[in-house]
MIFI-865096 format. One record per atom (N, C-alpha, C): residue in one letter; z, y, x. Coordinates in steps of 0.05 Angstrom, whole numbers, plus 5000, padded with zeros to 4 digits. Example, Ala and Ser with C-alpha at 12.3 -4.5 7.8 and 13.67 -1.06 7.14 Angstrom:
A515648865264A515649105246A515649345264S514249555257S514349795273S515750015258
//
This chain:
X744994108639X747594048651X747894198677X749594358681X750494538708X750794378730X749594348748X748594248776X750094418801X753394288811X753294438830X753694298857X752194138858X750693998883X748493878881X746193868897X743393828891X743293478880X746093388885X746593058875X747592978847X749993168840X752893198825X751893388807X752593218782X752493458761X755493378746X754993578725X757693548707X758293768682X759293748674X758593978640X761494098655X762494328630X764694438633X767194248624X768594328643X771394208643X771293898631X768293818658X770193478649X768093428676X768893508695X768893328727X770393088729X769392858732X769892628739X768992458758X769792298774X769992178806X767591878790X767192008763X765191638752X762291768762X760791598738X757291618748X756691568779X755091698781X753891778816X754791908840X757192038827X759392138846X759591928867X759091738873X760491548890X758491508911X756191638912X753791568927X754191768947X754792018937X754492318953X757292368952X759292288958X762092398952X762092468988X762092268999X763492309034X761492599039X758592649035X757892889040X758093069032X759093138997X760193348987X762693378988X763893198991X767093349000X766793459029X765093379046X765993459070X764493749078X763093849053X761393999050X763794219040X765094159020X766994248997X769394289008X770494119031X773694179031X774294109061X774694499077X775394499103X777194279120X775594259133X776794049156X776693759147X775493739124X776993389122X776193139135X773893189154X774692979179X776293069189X777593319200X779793309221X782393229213X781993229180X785193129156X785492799172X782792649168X782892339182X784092269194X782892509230X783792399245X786592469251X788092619237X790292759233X792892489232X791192489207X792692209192X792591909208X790591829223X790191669245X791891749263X792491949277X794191979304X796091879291X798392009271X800692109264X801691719251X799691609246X799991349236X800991229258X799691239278X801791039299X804391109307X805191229293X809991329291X810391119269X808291029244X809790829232X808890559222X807190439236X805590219233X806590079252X807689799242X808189589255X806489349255X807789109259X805788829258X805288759228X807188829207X807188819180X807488969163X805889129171X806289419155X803289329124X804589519109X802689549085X802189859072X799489979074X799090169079X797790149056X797990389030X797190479012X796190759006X793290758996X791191008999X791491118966X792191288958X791891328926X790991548927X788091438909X784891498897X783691518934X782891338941X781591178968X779191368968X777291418945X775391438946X773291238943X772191318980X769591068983X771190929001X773391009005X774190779030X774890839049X774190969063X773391059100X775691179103X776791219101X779591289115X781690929121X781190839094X782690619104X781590379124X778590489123X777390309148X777590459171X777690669174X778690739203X780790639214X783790749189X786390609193X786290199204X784390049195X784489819201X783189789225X781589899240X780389909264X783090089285X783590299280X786390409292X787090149300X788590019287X791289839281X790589499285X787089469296X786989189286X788389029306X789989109326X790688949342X793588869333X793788949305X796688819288X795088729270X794588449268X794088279255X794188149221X797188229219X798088209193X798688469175X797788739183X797288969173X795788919146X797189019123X795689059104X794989299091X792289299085X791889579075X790589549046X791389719029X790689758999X789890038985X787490058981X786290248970X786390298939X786890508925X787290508893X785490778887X784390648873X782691018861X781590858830X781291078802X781591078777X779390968776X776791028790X773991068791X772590768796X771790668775X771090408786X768990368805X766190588807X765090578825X765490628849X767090838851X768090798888X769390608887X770890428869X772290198887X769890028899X768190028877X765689818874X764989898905X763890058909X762490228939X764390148959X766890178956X768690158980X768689858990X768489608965X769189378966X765989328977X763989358970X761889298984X760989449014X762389709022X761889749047X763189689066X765289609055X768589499077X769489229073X768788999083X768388769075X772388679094X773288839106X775088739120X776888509108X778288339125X780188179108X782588259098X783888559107X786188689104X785688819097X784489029080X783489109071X783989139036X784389149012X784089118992X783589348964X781689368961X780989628939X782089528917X782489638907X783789638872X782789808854X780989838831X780390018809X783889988790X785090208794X788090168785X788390568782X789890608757X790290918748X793590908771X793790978783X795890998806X798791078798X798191198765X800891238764X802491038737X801090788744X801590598735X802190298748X801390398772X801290168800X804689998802X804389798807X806989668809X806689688838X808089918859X808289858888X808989628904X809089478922X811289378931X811189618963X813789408968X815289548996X812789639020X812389849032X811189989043X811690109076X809490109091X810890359117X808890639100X807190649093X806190899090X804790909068X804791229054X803191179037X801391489043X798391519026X796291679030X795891859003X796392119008X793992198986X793192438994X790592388990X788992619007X787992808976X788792988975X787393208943X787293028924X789092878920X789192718897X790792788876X793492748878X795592878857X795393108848X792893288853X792693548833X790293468815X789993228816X788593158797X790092948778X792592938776X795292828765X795493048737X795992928710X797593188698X800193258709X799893448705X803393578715X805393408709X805593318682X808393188669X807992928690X806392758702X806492448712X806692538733X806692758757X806492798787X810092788796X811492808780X814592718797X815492468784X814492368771X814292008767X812991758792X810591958796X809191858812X810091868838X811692128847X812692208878X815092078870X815592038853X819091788851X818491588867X816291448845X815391178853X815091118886X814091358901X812191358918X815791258942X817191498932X819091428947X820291228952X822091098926X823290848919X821290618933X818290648943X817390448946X817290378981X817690648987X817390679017X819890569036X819290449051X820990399077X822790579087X825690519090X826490799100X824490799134X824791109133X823091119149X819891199148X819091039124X816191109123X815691399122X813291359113X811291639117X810291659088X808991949081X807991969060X806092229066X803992139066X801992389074X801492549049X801392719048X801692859022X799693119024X796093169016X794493269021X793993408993X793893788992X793893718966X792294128963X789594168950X789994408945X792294568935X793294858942X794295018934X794995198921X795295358914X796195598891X797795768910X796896108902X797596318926X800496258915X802396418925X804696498925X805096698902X802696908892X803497138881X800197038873X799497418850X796197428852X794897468872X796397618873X794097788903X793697598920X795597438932X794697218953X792997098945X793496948917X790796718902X787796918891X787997158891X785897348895X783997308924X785497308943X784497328978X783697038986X785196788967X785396568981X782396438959X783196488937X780196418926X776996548937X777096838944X775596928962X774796888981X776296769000X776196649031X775096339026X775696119005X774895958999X771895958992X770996158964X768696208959X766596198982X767696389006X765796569029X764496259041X767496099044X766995759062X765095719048X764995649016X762595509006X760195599013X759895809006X757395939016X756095929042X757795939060X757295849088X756295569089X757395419075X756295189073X754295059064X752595249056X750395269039X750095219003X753295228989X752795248960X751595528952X750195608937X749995808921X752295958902X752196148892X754396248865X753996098845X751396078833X751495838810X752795568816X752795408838X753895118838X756295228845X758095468863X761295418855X761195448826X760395588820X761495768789X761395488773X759595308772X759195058769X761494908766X761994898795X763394718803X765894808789X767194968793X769895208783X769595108750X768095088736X767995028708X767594808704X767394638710X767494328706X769994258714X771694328733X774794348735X777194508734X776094568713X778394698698X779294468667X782194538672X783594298660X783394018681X782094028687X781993758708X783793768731X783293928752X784194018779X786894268770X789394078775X790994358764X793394348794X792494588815X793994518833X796894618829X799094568843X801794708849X801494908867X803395118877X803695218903X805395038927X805395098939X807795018965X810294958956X811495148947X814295118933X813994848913X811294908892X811894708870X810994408883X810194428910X809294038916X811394078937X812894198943X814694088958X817994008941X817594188923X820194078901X819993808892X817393688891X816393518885X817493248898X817393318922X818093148943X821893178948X822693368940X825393438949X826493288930X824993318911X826693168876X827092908879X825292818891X824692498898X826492398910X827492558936X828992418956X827192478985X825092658980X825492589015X826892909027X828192959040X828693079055X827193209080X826392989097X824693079124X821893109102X821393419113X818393449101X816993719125X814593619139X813493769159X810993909148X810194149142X807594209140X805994129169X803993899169X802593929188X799193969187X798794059169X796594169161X795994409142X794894589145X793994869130X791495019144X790195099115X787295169119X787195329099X787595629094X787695749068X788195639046X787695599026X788695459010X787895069004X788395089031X789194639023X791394669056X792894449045X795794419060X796094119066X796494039081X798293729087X801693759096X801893519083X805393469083X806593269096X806693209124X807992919127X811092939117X812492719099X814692649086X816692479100X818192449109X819192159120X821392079104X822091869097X824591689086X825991669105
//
């Protein structure tokens, strides 16, 4: 079985967030995908424009958690803040629900694009929806809308796709060089790269912002970009 982390294995084209993924995830993603503590604390600043005393804050595919336990430490001096985590993967919920004992707090093993929302100030997804098939990702950015507060927020974190070849030529390149710097080898990307395929199918810029336009939101800020991965704050 192709090994492309000394933790993580996975055959071709069927990467999945199950098994043991849930033990080594916070160090291989952070290994795997530029900046994403600074995505956190990104998402931590920009959260206090829309968190009130009763806000209900929703993470879709949470992971292990840690983002929404930061967000409840941010914020704990609002009391009745609720926060809800959703990811497909029953063991990170499992992991998240045993490392984050908070009372506001709530993990969910739930496929997200089946979630019954209720009313919202913000919602999260950090590289999640390109792991959406295409046909359910403007169902899901419907939902996301219709559920939000006017006003809310919608963080919207998501790998990219060049503009043309040549850009997705330079931008897969520049990506590769990161890994390596990071200490993967060519066999664990090449690895990695073939276990997600069919799995990981990203949009460009244009196609996750149509996304959002189709929905209804209008205000849409890039406030994050790193060669090819982007953040989107959304507002209602």
């Amino acid at each position: 079985m192709p090994n492309f982390d000394k933790n993580i294995k996975s055959k071709k084209r069927t990467w999945t967030f199950e098994g043991n993924v849930h033990k080594y995830f916070d160090d291989h993603v952070k290994r795997s995908v530029p900046f994403y503590l600074e995505v956190h604390n990104l998402i931590n600043i920009f959260s206090d424009y829309f968190v009130d005393d009763n806000s209900l804050i929703y993470d879709i595919g949470c992971s292990t958690g840690t983002l929404l336990n930061q967000l409840s430490k941010r914020h704990e001096e609002k009391q009745k803040i609720k926060l809800v985590g959703l990811d497909i993967s029953s063991n990170m919920i499992k992991h998240a629900n045993k490392a984050y004992k908070n009372n506001n707090i709530k993990f969910i093993n739930k496929d997200i694009t089946k979630y019954n929302y209720k009313k919202s100030s913000i919602f999260i997804s950090i590289y999640t929806i390109q792991f959406i098939k295409p046909k359910f990702r403007q169902v899901l950015i419907d939902k996301i809308y219709q559920s939000l507060d006017w006003g809310g927020a919608f963080f919207f974190f998501e790998k990219v796709r060049g503009a043309d070849a040549r850009f997705q030529d330079m931008m897969t390149s520049a990506y590769n060089e990161y890994k390596i710097n990071e200490g993967f080898n060519a066999d664990e990307i090449l690895d990695k790269t073939n276990s997600l395929k069919g799995v990981l199918e990203p949009f460009s810029r244009d196609g996750n912002i149509g996304l959002l336009n189709r929905a209804g939101f209008k205000d849409v800020e890039t406030i994050f970009r790193y060669n090819c991965f982007e953040g989107y704050l959304a507002i209602k």
